[in-house]
N, C-alpha and C positions, 0 to 999 in steps of 0.2 A: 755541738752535736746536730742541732737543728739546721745548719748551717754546712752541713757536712752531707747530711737527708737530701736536701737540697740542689746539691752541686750533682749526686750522683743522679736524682731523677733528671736533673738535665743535660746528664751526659748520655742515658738509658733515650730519650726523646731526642738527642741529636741521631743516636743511633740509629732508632728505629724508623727516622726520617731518612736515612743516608738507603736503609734494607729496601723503604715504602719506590725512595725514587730507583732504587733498581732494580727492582721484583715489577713494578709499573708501569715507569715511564716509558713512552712510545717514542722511538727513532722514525727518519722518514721514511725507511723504505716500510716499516709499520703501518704509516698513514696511509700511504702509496695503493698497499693491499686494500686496507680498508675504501679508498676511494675506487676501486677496481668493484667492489663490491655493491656499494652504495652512491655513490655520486649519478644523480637522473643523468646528464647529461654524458656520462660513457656507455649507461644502459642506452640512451636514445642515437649514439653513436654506432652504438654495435647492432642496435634494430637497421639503423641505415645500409649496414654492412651486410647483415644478410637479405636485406632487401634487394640489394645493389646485384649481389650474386645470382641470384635470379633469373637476371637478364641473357644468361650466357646459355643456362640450361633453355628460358622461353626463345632464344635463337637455333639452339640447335633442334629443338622441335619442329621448325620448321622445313627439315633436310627428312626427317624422319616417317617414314609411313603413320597413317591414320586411319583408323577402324571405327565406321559409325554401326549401328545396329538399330533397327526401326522395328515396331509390329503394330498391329492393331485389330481389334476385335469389332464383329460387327450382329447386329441384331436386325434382322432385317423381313419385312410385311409386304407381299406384294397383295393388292387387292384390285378390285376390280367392280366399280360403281358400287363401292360401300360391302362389299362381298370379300371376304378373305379366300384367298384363292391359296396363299403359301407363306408360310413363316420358317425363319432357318437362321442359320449362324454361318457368317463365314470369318476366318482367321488370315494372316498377311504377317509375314514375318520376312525381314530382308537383311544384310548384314554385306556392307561395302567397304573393298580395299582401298587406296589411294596412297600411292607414292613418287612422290614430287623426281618426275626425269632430271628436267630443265626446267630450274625457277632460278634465275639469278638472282632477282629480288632478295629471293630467301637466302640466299648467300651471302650478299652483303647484311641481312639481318642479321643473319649468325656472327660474321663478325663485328657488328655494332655491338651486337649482347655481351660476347666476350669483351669487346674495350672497356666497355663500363661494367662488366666484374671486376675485370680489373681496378679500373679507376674508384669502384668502392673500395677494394682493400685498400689503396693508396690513400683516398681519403679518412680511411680507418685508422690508418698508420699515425698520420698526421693530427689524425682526434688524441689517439692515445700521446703523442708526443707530448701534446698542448697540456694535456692532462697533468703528466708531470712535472710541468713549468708552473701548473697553478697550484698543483698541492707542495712544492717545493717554496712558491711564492709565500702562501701561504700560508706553510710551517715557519718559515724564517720571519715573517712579520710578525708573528706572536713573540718568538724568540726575541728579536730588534725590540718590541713594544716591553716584555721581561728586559730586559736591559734598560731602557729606558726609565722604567718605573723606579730599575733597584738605584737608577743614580739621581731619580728627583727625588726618592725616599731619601737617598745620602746628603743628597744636596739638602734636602728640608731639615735635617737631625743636625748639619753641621752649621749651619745659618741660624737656626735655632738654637745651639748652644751660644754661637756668637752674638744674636738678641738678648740670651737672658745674659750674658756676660754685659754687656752695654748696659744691663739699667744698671748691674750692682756698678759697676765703674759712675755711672752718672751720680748713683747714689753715696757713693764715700765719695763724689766730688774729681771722682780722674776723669772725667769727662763730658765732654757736651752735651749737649739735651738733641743736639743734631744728631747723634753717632747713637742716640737710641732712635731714632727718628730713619735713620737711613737703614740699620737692621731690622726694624719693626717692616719697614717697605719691602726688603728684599726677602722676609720671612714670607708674607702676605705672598708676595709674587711665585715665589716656592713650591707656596699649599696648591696653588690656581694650578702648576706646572702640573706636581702630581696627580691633583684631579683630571686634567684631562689626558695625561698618560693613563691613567685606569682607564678611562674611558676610551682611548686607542686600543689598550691590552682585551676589554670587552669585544670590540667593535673586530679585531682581528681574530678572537677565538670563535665569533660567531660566524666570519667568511670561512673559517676552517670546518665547521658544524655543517654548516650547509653542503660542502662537498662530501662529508663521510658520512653524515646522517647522524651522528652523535655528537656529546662531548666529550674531549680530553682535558684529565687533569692537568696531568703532567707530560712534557716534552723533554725532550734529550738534550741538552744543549751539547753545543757545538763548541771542540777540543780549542784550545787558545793554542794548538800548536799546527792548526790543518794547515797548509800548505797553499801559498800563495804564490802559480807562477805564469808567467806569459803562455799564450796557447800557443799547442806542438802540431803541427810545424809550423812554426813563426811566420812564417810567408803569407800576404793575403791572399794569392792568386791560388793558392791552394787549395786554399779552403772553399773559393770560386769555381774551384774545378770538380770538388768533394758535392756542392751544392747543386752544381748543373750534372751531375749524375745519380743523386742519392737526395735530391728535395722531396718530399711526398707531395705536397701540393703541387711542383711542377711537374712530377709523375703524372697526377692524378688529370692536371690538365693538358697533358700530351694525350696521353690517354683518353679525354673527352675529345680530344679533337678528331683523333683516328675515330673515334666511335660516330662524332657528325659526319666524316668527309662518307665513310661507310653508309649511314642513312643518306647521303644527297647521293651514292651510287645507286642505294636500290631502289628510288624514287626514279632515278633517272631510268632502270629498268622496267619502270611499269608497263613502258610503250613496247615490250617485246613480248615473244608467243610464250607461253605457258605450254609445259607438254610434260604430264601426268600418265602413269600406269593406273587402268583403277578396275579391280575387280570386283562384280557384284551376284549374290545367290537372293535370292527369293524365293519365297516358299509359301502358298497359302493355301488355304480348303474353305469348302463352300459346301452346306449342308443342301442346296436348293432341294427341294423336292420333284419339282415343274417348269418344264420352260411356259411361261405364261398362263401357268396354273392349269394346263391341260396333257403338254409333252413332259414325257417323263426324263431325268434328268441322267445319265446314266453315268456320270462322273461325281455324282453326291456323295459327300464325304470322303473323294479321295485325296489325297496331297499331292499339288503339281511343286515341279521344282526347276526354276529355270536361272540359268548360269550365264553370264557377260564378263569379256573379258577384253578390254579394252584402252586400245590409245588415244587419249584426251589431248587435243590440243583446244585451247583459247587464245584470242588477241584481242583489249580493249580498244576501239577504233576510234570514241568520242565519247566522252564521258562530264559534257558541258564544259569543258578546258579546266575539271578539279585535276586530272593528272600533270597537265602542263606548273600548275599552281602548286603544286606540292612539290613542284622535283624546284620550281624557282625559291619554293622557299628553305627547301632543304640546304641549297646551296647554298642559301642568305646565313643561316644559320649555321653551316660549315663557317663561311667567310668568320663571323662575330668569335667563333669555337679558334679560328688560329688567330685573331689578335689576341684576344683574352688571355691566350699561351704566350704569347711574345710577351704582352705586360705581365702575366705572372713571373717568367722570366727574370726581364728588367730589374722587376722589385725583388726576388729573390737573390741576385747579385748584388743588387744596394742594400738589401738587409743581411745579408754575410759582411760584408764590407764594414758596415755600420757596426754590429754584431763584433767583428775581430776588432775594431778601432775601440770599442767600448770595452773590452776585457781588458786590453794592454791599457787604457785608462786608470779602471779599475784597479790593479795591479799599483801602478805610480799612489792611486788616492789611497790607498790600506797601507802601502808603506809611508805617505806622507801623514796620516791621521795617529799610525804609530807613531811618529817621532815627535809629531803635535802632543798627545797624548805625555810623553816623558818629558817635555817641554813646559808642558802645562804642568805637570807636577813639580818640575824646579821651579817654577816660577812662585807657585803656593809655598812651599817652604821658604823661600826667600822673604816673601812678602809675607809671612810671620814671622820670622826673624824681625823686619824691617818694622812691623807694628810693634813687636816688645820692645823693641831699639826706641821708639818713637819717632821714627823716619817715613814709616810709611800712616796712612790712614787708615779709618776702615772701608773705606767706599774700594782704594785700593786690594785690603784681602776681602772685600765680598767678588771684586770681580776675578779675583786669581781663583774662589774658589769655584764660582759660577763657571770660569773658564774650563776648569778642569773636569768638571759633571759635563758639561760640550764634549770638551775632547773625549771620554768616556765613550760617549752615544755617538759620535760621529763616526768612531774608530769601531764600534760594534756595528752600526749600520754597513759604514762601508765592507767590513765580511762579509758580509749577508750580499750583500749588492753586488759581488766579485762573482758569489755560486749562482746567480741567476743568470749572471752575464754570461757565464761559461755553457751554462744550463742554454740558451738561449743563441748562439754562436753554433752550437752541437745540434739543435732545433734546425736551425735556418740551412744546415750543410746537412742535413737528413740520416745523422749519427749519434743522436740523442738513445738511449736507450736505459732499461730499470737498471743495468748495470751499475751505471752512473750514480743512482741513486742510492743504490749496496755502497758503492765507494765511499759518498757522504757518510753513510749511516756509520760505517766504518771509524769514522772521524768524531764520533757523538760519542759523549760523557756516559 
């Protein structure tokens, strides 16, 4: 009866463990949200973003008419060898048009401001991409370190039965004082293994903490049936051609460059005429009483109102050679803005390159860790056979078993290592997207 109590509260706690992790557990495009929300560095990504944009609207202000308005009030004592002769108040009020005819200048502003709105969202683009490579990174390290742990625990539970099986054999005499000696060592080795897989499993759920701002219990793990296949289209050139038109970072740095070659044009404009529409009204009163405190003043208190209306031309002629200096250095600075694009370039096609070579890798290592993996378990059963035979030792099924906790964690690792490659390939050709991410989740327990 007691024994019956027993069996069913532990089938009632298996249950409500199987309800907990699905009512629960977070998949990645979960974390993903979360990190959209809380991660400082997408918040200080998106401050850059709207910063960036900015640039386009403070360019086109400068195309656009401008409206100053002045006044001032005056208290005013005329006297006359210490003798007050008049006291009064006069007002000034003025309010000026200005719209820019011909200012090239400002033209190439305008379109410097636009490149680099542009070139922020581009580099936005590129933040968020990076984003999801680290919270994907991230989530699968926890996952890989859960793996890990559950095979040093196995390893440690089944090493450990094989120690305590060694002494009773030592003790009725079936065997050596060596073969409790060699499982007592590989037990030891074991515990140290598990200890510091917890402490990887810690150390990964706290890089995950830090991006969403909390902790997660529990994660989703990932289907033992997701799909493992070489990237489509197969070709690398393709993916080279997908990259040099859809990279964000080499967006973002074309895009800076148009934006310098545009500042060393409106530098180079400074030395030309400026020519403004600008009109202006003024309007003031003047309470005087006296012209010099004797004539009387016969416009006191009235409002005069006088109107201009006028074409502004300017040209700086010398200005200590700070314009010369500024248009040399614009240009310098142009020059620097198109290498810096050629090497973002460069490196973008060796990182697709590198990127597609590593996935097709990938692919070969997960189906070679699988067949490791079922290799290593024939080989554990053999080599217990082979110990009850008395053919084999135990040094022999410690390493068969040791082998097989490997292949375990190597064949989980390499999963994990295939979806970052992928992840990271889609990154580098500027095709990554949360889509990708729904797809994974897709594939979780």
């Amino acid at each position: 009866m007691f024994k019956s109590i027993i069996r069913n509260i532990k089938y009632l706690l298996f249950f409500l463990a199987l309800c907990t992790n699905h009512f629960l557990a977070e998949d990645l495009k979960d974390i993903y949200q979360l990190a959209l929300s809380n991660d400082p560095l997408v918040k200080s990504a998106e401050a850059s973003y709207r910063a960036g944009k900015e640039s386009k609207k403070q360019g086109i202000a400068g195309l656009l008419p401008s409206i100053n308005v002045s006044g001032s009030t005056s208290w005013n004592e005329s006297r006359v060898e210490e003798s007050l002769m008049d006291e009064y108040n006069s007002s000034n009020y003025s309010g000026t048009l200005s719209q820019p005819l011909f200012r090239l200048d400002k033209w190439f502003k305008f379109r410097q401001g636009k490149a680099l709105s542009e070139s922020a969202q581009a580099e936005f683009a590129y933040n968020q991409q990076e984003t999801m490579i680290r919270v994907a990174s991230s989530y699968f390290a926890i996952l890989n370190a859960i793996d890990g742990l559950s095979a040093a625990k196995a390893e440690e539970e089944a090493i450990g039965r094989q120690k305590d099986l060694a002494k009773k054999r030592f003790e009725v005499g079936l065997a050596p004082i060596t073969e409790v000696h060699e499982t007592q060592a590989a037990y030891d080795l074991t515990v140290v293994s598990r200890i510091a897989r917890e402490g990887r499993l810690d150390s990964a759920r706290e890089d995950l903490s830090s991006i969403i701002g909390t902790d997660i219990a529990l994660l989703s793990p990932l289907s033992s049936n997701y799909p493992i296949d070489l990237p489509n289209p197969i070709q690398r050139e393709q993916w080279v051609k997908l990259a040099l038109e859809n990279n964000y970072q080499l967006k973002a740095a074309r895009l800076s460059k148009k934006a310098a070659k545009n500042s060393a044009r409106a530098s180079g404009s400074a030395h030309l005429p400026n020519i403004d529409i600008v009109g202006r009204v003024t309007k003031s009163t003047s309470k005087s009483g006296k012209f010099g405190g004797f004539i009387q003043n016969p416009f006191s208190g009235l409002e005069t109102d006088n109107r201009q209306y006028a074409i502004q031309i300017s040209m700086p002629l010398f200005a200590g050679g700070a314009i010369s200096s500024n248009r040399r250095q614009a240009y310098a600075l142009y020059d620097r803005s198109k290498e810096q694009t050629l090497f973002t370039e460069r490196s973008t096609i060796k990182n697709v390159r590198s990127n597609h070579f590593n996935v097709q890798t990938q692919v070969a290592n997960v189906k070679a860790r699988k067949q490791a993996l079922t290799s290593a378990n024939s080989a554990l059963k053999a080599t217990e056979v082979g110990y009850e035979a008395g053919t084999r030792n135990v040094v022999d099924l410690l390493q068969a078993q040791r082998g097989l906790y490997a292949a375990q964690r190597d064949f989980a690792s390499a999963r994990y290592d295939y979806i970052i490659s992928v992840l990271r390939l889609k990154s580098s050709a500027g095709i990554l997207s949360p889509e990708d991410l729904i797809n994974i989740s897709n594939w979780m327990e």
